[in-house]
C-alpha positions in Angstrom: 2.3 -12.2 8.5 1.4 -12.2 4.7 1.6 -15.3 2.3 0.5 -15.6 -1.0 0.3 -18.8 -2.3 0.6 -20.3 -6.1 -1.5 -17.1 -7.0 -3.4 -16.7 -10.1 -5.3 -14.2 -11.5 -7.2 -13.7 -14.7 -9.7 -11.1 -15.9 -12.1 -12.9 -18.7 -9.1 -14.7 -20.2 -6.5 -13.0 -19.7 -4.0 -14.1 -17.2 -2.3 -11.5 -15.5 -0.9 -13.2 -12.3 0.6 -16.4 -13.2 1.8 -18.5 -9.9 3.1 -16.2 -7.7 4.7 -17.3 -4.3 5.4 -14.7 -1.4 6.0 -14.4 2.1 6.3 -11.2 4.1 7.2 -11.6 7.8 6.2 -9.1 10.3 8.0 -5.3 10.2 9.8 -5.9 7.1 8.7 -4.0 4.1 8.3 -5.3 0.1 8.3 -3.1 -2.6 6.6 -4.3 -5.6 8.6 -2.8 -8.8 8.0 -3.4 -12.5 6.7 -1.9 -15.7 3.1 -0.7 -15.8 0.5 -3.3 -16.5 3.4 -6.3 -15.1 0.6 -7.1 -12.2 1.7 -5.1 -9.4 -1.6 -3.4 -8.3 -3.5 -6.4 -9.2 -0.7 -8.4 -6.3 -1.5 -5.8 -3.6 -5.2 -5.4 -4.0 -5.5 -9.5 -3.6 -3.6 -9.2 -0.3 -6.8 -7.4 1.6 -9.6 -8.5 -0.8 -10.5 -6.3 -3.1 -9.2 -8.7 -5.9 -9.9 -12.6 -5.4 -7.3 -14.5 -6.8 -8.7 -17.4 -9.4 -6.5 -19.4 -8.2 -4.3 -20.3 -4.7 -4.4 -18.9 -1.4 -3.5 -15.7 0.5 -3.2 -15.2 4.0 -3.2 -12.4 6.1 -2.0 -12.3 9.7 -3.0 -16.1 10.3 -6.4 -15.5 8.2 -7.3 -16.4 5.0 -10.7 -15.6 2.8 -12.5 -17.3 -0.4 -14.5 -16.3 -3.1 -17.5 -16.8 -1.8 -17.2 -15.8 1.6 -18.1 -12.2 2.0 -17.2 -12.1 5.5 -14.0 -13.7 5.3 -12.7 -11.1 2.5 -14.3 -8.4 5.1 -12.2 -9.8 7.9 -9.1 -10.3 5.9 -9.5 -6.5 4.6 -9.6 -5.4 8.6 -6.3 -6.2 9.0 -4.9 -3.8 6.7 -5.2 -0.4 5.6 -5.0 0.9 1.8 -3.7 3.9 0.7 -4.5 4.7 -3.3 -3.0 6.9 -6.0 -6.0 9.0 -5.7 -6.5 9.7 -2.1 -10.0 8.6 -2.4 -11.6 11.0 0.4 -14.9 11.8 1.1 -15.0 15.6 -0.6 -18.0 17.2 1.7 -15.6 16.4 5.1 -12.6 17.9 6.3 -9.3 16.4 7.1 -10.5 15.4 10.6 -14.1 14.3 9.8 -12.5 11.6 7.2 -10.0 10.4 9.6 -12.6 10.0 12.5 -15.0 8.4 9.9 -14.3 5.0 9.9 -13.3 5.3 14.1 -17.3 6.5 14.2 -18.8 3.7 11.8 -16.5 0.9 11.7 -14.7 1.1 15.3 -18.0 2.7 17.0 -16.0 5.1 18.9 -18.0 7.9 20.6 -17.3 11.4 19.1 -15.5 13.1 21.5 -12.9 10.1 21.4 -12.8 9.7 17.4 -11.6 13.3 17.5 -8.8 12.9 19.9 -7.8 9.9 18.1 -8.0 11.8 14.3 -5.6 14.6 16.3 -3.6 12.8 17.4 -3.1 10.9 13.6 -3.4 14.0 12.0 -0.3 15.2 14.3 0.9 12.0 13.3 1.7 13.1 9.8 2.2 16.8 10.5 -1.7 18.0 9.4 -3.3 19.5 12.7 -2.7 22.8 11.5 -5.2 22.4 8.5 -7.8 19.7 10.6 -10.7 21.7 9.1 -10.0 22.3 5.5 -11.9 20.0 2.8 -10.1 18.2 0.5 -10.6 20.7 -2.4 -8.6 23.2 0.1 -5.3 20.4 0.1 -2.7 20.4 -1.8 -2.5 16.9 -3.3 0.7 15.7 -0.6 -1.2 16.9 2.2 -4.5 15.0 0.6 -2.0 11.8 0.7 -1.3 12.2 4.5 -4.9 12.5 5.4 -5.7 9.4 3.4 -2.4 7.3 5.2 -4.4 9.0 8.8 -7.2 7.8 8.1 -5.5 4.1 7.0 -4.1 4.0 10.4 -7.3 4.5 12.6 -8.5 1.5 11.6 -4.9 0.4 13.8 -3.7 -2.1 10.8 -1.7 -5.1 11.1 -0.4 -4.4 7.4 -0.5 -1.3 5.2 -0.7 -1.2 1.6 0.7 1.7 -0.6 -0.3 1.7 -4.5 1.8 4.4 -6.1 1.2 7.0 -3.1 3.0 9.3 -5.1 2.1 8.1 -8.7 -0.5 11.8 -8.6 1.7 14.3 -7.1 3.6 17.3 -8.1 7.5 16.3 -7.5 7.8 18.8 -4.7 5.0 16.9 -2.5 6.3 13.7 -2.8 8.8 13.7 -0.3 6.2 14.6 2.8 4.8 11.6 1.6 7.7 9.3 1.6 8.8 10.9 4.7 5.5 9.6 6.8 5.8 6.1 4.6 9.6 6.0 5.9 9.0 6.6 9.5 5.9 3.9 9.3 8.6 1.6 8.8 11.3 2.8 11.3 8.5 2.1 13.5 8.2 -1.7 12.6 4.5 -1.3 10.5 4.4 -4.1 8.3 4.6 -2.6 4.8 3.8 -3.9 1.2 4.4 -0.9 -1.5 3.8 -0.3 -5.2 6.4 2.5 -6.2 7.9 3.7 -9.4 10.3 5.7 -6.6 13.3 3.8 -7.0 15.3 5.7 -4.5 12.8 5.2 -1.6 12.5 1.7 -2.4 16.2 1.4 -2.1 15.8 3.5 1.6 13.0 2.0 2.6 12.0 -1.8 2.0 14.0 -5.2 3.3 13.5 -6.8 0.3 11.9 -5.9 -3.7 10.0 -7.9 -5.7 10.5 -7.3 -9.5 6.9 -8.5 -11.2 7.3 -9.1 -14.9 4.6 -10.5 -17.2 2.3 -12.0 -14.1 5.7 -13.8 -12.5 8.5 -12.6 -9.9 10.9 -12.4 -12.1 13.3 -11.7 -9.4 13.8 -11.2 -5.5 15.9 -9.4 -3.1 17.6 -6.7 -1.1 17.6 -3.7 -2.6 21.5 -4.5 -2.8 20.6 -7.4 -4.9 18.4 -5.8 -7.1 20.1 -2.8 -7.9 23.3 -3.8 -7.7 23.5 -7.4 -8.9 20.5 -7.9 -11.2 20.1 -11.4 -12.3 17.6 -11.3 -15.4 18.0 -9.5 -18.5 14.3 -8.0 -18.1 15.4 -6.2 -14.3 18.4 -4.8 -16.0 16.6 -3.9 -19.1 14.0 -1.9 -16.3 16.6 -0.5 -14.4 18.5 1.2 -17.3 15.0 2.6 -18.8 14.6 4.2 -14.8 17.9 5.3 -14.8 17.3 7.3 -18.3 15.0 9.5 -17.0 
């Protein structure tokens, strides 16, 4: 479903990722964890484009892209949907005019089946109820679910989640993880960015650990938590544990 292969990736010359192999099969779920600035973004923004790796290959769903190819990025970023720390919405629309957006312009759906489509997303992740409010009406969790409806009308192969709750108030997050979670009792294919440790635990089949550009370390979550190999995921660990 998703390979990354002998990636590297440098911004003028700096190296951030330095050789990373990994494979993701279809319905399982990785959670990228690590300190901040390890790489981790940079990792799931090359898996659907948005970053081009300086060096190696990804693939996505049997398709791969290069760096000069605009049209092979494009079709590589079709098959999954993004979800950022910052909702990214379009401000002047309300919760149902940005989910049917991209149904309208990308999937050319005619209006009248866009809208049962956004419904039926926005029901989806429990938002019906405020279908005509503009983002500057949501609170930031409910902002989050829009952005994950509006992901999904683009019917992914993959979804990508960097930090989905990195911007919210602690009472908000768990409607968030709570949509994330049944995403993947459902079998979506799932890479995720988290500082959540407990949802990673819940949620993913295995956890990459990123340190300094490299996986430093691979596993369950019972590997990981439990049994952690390296002195730099145990160092991690106990600094999330303190707080």
């Amino acid at each position: 479903m998703i390979e990354l292969s002998h990636i590297h990736k440098s911004f003028n010359e700096t190296e951030v990722i330095k050789g990373i192999d990994l494979k993701i099969n279809q319905g399982e779920v990785v959670t990228l964890i690590g300190r901040s600035g390890s790489g981790k973004t940079t990792l799931l923004r090359m898996i659907n484009a948005l970053e081009i790796p300086t060096e190696g290959t990804v693939y996505v769903n049997g398709m791969t892209y290069n760096t000069k190819d605009k049209k092979s990025q494009i079709k590589v970023r079709q098959q999954s949907g993004m979800v950022f720390q910052n909702y990214n919405l379009f401000p002047h629309k309300s919760a149902l005019e940005n989910v049917m957006e991209g149904l309208i312009t990308v999937k050319k759906m005619n209006k009248a089946t866009a809208n049962e489509e956004a419904m039926n997303l926005l029901a989806k992740v429990g938002l019906v109820h405020v279908k005509d409010q503009r983002p500057h009406a949501l609170s930031g969790g409910q902002q989050q679910r829009v952005a994950i409806a509006r992901a999904l009308a683009m019917n992914p192969k993959v979804m990508l989640f960097d930090e989905p709750t990195s911007a919210l108030d602690p009472e908000l997050v768990n409607d968030v993880l709570k949509v994330i979670k049944e995403l993947a009792d459902e079998g979506m294919t799932m890479v995720i960015v988290t500082h959540e440790m407990r949802f990673a635990k819940e949620v993913s089949n295995q956890i990459a650990f990123i340190h300094e550009g490299v996986i430093a370390e691979q596993g369950t979550p019972e590997d990981i938590f439990n049994h952690p190999k390296t002195e730099e995921l145990q160092r991690f660990l106990n600094v999330i544990n303190e707080k």
